[in-house]
N, CA, C and O of each residue as an XYZ file, in Angstrom:
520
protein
N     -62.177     42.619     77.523
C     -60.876     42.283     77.984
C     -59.986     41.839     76.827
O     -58.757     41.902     76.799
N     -60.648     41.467     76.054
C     -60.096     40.484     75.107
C     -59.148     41.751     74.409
O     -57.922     41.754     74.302
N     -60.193     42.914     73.933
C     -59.528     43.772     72.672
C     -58.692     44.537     73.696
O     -57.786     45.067     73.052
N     -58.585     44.807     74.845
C     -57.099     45.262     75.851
C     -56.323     44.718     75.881
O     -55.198     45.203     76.000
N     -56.647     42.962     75.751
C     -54.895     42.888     75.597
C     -54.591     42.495     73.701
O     -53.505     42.122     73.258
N     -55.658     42.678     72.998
C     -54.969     42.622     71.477
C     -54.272     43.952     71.463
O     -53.213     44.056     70.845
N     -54.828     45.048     72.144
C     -53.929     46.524     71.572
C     -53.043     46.544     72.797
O     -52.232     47.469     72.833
N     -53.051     45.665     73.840
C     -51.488     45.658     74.681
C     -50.591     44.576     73.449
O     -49.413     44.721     73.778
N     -50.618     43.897     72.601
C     -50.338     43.153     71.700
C     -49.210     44.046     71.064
O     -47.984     44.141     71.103
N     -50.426     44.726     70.380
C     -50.123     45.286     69.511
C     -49.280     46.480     69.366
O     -48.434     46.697     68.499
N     -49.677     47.293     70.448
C     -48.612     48.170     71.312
C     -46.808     47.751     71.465
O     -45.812     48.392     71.130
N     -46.943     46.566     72.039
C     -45.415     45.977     72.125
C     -44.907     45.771     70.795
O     -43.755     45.970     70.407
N     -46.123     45.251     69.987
C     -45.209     44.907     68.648
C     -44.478     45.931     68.009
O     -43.319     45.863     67.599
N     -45.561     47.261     67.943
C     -44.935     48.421     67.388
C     -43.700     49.176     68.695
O     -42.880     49.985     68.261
N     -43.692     48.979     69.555
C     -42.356     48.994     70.441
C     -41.211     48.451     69.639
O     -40.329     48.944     68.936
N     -41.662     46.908     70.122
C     -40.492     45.972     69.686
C     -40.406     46.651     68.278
O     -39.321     47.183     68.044
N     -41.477     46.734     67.180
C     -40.675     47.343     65.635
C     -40.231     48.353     66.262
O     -39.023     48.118     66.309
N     -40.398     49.287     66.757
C     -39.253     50.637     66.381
C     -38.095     50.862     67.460
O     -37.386     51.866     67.532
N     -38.022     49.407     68.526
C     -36.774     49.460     68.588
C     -35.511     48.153     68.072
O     -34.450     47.985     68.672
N     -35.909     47.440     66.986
C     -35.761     47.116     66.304
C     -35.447     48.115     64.919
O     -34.326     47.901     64.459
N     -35.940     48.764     64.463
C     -35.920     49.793     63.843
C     -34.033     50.673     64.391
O     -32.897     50.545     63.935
N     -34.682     51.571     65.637
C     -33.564     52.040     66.326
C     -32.405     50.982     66.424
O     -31.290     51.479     66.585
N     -32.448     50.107     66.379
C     -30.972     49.454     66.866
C     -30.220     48.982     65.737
O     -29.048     48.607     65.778
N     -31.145     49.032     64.480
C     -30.671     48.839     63.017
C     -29.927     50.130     62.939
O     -28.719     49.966     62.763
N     -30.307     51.317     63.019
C     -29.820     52.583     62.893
C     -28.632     53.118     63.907
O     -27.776     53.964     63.645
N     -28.783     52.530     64.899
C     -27.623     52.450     65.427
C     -26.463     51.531     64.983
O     -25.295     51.919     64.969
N     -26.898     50.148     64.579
C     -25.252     49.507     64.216
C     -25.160     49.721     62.736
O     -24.328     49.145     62.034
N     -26.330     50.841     62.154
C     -25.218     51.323     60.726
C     -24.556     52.203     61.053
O     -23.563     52.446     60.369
N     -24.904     53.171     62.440
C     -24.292     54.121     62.996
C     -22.389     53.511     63.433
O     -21.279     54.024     63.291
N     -22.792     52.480     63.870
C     -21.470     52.107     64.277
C     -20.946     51.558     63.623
O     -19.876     51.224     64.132
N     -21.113     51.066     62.272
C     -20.269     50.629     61.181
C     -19.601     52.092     60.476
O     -18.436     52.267     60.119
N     -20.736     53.043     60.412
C     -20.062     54.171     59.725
C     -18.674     54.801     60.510
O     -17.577     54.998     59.987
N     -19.038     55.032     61.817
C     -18.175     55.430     62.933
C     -16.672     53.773     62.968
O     -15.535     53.822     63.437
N     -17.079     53.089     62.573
C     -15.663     52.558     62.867
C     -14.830     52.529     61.692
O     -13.608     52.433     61.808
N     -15.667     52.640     60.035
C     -15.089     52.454     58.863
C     -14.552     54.408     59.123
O     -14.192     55.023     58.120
N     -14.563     54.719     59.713
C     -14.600     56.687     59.668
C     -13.309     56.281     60.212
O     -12.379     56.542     59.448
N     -12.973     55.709     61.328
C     -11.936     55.276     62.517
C     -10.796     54.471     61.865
O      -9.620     54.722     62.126
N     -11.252     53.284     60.821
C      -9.956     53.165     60.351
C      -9.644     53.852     59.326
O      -8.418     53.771     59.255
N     -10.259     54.865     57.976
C      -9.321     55.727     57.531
C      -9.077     56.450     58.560
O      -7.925     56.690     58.199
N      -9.192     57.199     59.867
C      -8.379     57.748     60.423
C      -7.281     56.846     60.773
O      -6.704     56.766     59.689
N      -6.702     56.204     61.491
C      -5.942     55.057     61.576
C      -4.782     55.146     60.529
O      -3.614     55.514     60.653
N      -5.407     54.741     59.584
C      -4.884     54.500     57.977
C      -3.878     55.688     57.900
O      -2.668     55.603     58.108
N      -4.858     57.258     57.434
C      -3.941     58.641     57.371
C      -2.962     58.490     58.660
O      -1.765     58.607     58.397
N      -3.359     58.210     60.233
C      -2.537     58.248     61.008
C      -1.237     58.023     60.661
O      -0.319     58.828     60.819
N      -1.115     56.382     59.954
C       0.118     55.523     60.094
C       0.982     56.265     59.127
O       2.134     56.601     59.400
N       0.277     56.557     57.773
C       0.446     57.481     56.969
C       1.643     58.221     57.251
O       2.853     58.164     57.032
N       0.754     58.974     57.856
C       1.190     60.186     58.983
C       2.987     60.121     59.636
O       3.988     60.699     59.212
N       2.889     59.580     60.296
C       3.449     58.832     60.689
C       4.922     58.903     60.261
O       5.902     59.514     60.689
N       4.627     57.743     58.902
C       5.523     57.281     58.185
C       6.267     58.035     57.236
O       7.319     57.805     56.640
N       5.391     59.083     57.239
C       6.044     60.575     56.515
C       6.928     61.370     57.649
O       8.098     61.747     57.573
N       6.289     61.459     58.381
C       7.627     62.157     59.816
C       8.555     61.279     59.951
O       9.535     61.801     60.482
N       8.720     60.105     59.701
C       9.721     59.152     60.452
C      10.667     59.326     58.621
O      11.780     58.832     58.440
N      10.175     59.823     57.918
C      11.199     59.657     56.775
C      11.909     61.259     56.480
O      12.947     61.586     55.904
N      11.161     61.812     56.951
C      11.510     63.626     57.120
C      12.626     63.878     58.296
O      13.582     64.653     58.277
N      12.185     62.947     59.360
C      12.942     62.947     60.388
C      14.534     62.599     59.885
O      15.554     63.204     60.214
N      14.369     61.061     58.698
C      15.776     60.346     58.541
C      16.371     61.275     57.280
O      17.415     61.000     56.690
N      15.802     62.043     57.076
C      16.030     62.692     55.685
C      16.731     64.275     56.316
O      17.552     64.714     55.510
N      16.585     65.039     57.381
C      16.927     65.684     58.190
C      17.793     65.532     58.917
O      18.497     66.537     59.007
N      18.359     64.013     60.023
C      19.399     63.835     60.457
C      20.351     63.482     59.119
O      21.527     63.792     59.310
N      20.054     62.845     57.695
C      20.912     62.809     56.983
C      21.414     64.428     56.156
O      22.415     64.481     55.442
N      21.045     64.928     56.266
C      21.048     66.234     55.556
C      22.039     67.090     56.983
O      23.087     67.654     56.669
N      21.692     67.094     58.115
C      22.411     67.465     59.355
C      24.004     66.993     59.401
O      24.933     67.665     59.850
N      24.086     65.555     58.774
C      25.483     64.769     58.588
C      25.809     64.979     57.718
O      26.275     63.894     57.373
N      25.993     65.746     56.804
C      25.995     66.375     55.484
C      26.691     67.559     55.539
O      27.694     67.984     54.964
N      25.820     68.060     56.481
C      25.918     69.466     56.597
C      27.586     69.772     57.746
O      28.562     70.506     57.591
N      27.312     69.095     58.494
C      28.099     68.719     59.503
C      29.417     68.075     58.401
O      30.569     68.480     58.558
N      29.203     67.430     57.713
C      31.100     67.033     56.720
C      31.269     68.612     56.436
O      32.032     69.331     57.081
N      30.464     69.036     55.402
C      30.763     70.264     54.548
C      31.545     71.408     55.801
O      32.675     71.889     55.890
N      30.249     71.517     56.673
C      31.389     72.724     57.414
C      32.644     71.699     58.027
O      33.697     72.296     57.803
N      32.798     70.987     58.399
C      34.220     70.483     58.203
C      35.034     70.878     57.483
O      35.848     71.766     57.732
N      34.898     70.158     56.317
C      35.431     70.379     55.376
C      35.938     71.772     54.906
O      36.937     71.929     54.203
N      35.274     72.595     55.294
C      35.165     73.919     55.220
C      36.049     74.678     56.516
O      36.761     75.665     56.334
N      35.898     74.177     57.510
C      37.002     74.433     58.426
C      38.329     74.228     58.192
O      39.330     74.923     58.369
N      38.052     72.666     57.573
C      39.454     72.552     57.442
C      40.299     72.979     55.628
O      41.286     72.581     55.010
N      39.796     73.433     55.522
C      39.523     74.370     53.910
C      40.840     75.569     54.573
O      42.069     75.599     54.629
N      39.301     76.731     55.126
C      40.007     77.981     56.270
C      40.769     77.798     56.447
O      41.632     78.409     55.818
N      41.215     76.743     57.512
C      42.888     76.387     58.130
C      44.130     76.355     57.108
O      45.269     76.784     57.291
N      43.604     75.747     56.024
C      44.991     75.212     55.254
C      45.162     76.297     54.355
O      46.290     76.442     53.884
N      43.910     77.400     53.894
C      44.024     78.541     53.639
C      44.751     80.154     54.122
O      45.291     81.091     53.534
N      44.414     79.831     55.425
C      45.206     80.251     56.336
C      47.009     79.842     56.663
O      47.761     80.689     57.144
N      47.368     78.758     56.388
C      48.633     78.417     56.403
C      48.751     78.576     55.077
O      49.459     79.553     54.835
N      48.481     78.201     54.412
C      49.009     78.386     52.681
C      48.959     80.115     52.473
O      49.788     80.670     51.752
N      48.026     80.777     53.100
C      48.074     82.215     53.098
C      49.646     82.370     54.046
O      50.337     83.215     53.477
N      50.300     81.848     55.186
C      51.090     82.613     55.917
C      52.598     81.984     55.237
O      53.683     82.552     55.367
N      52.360     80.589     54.439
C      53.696     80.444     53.832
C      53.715     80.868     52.793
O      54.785     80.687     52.212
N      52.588     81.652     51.981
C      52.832     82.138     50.527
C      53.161     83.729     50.666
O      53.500     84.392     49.686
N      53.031     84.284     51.977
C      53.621     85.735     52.327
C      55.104     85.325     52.781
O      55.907     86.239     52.970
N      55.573     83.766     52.996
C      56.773     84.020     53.059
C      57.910     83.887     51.870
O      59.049     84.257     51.583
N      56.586     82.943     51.282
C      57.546     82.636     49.686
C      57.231     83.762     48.955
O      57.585     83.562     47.793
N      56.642     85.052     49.112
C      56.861     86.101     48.179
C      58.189     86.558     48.022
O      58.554     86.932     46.908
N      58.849     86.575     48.847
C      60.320     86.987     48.625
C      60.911     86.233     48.260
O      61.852     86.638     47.577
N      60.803     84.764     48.429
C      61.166     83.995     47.845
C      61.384     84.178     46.072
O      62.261     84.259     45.212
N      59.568     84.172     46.301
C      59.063     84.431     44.405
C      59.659     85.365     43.838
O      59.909     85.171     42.648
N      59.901     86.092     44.174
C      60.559     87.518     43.740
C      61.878     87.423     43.696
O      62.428     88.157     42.875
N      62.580     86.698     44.373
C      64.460     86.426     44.221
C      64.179     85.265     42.974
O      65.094     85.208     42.152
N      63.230     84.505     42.786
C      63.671     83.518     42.154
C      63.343     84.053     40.707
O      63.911     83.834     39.637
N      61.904     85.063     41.112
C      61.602     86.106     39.545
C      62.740     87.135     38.802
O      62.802     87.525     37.636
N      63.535     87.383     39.871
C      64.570     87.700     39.303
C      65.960     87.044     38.530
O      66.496     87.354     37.466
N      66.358     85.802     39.741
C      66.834     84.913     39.186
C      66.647     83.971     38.142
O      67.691     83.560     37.636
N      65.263     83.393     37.556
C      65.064     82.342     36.794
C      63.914     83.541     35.983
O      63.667     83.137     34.846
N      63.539     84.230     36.150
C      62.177     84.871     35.759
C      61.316     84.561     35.498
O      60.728     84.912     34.475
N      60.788     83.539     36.586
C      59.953     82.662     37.043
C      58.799     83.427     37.747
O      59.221     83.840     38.827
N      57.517     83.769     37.547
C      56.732     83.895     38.645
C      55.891     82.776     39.663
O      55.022     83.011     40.503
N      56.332     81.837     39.360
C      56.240     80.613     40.737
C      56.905     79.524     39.997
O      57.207     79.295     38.826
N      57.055     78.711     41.597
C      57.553     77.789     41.164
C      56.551     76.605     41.287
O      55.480     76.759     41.874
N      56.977     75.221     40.629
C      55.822     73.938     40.881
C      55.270     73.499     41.866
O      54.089     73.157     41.915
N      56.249     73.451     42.967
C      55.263     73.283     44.063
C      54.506     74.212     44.476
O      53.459     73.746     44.926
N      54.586     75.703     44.542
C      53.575     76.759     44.480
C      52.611     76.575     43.908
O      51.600     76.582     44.609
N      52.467     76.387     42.772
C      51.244     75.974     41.726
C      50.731     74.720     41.777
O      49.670     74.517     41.188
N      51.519     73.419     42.636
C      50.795     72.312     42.700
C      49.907     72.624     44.007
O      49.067     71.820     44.411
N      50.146     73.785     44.598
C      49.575     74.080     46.201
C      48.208     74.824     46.026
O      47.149     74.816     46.654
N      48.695     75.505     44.851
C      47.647     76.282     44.257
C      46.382     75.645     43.972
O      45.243     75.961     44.318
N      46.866     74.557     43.179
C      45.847     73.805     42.601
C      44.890     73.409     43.411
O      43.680     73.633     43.447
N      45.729     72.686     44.163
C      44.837     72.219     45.030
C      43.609     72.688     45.825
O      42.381     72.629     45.778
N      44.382     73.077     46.414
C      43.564     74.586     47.267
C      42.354     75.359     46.307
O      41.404     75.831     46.931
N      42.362     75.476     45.066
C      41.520     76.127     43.851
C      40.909     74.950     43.899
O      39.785     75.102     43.420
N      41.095     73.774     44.260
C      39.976     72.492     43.594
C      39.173     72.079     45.230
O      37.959     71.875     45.276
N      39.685     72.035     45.956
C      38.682     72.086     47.352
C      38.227     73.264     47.451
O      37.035     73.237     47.761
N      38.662     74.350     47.321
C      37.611     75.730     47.195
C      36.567     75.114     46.616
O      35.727     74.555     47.321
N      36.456     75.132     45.006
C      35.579     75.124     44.171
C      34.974     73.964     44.469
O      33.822     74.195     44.103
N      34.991     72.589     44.999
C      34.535     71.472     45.412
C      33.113     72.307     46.497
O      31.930     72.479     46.203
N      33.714     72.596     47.504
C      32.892     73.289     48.487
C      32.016     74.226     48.165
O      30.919     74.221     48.724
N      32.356     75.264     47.145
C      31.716     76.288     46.544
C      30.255     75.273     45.832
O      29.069     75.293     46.161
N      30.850     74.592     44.946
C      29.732     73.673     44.110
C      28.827     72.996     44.943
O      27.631     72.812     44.713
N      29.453     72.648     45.898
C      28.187     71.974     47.407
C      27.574     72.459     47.808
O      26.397     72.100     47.838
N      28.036     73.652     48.400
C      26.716     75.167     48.612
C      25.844     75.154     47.674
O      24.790     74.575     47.936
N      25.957     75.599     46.699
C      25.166     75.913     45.537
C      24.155     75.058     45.034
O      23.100     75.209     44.416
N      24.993     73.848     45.621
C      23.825     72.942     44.812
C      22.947     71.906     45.696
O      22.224     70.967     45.364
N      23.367     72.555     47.196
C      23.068     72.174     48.091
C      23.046     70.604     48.718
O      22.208     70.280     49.559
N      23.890     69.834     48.298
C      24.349     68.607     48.302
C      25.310     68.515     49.751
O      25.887     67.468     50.044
């Protein structure tokens, strides 16, 4: 009787070791699995924090974009009127080219200017994508 219950003894002990054993291997299991969990976490926020700056970098580039064609509309327009009063000052230009032998006059060329420097303002924004 005696040596039945030393190897029922002994039996449990090697139980108890190998699940002792197993449960060591499991909570390195679950240290690996949670240190795995916060670099995921980590890249998440990451993550994240890169869309939320792409995002502000996109609505700013959208408000940008949004002046320029403005700007650009209202470019067209004044191009468009400076085109329909400079077909009226051609006859103008031309009585006065005869009279003074002038081919424009200053305010023509201060209109000019202008108009040549918001062109080229806008032109340079395209290009350089600003």
């Amino acid at each position: 009787m005696e040596s039945r219950t030393n190897s029922l003894i002994e039996h449990l002990q090697a139980v108890h070791s190998r699940q002792r054993k197993l449960i060591q291997q499991l909570q390195a299991e679950n240290a690996r699995q949670l240190s795995d969990l916060a670099e995921i976490r980590r890249e998440r926020d990451i993550f994240r924090a890169e869309a939320a700056r792409c995002r502000k970098g996109l609505a700013e580039l959208q408000n940008r974009f949004d002046e320029v064609l403005s700007e650009y509309h209202d470019l067209k327009r004044e191009r468009g009127s400076l085109s329909r009063s400079t077909s009226g000052s051609v006859t103008r230009v031309k009585t006065i080219k005869r009279d003074n032998s002038s081919s424009i006059t200053e305010q023509d060329r201060s209109i000019n200017q202008q108009a040549t420097g918001r062109t080229q303002f806008f032109l340079e924004a395209r290009c350089h994508g600003d």
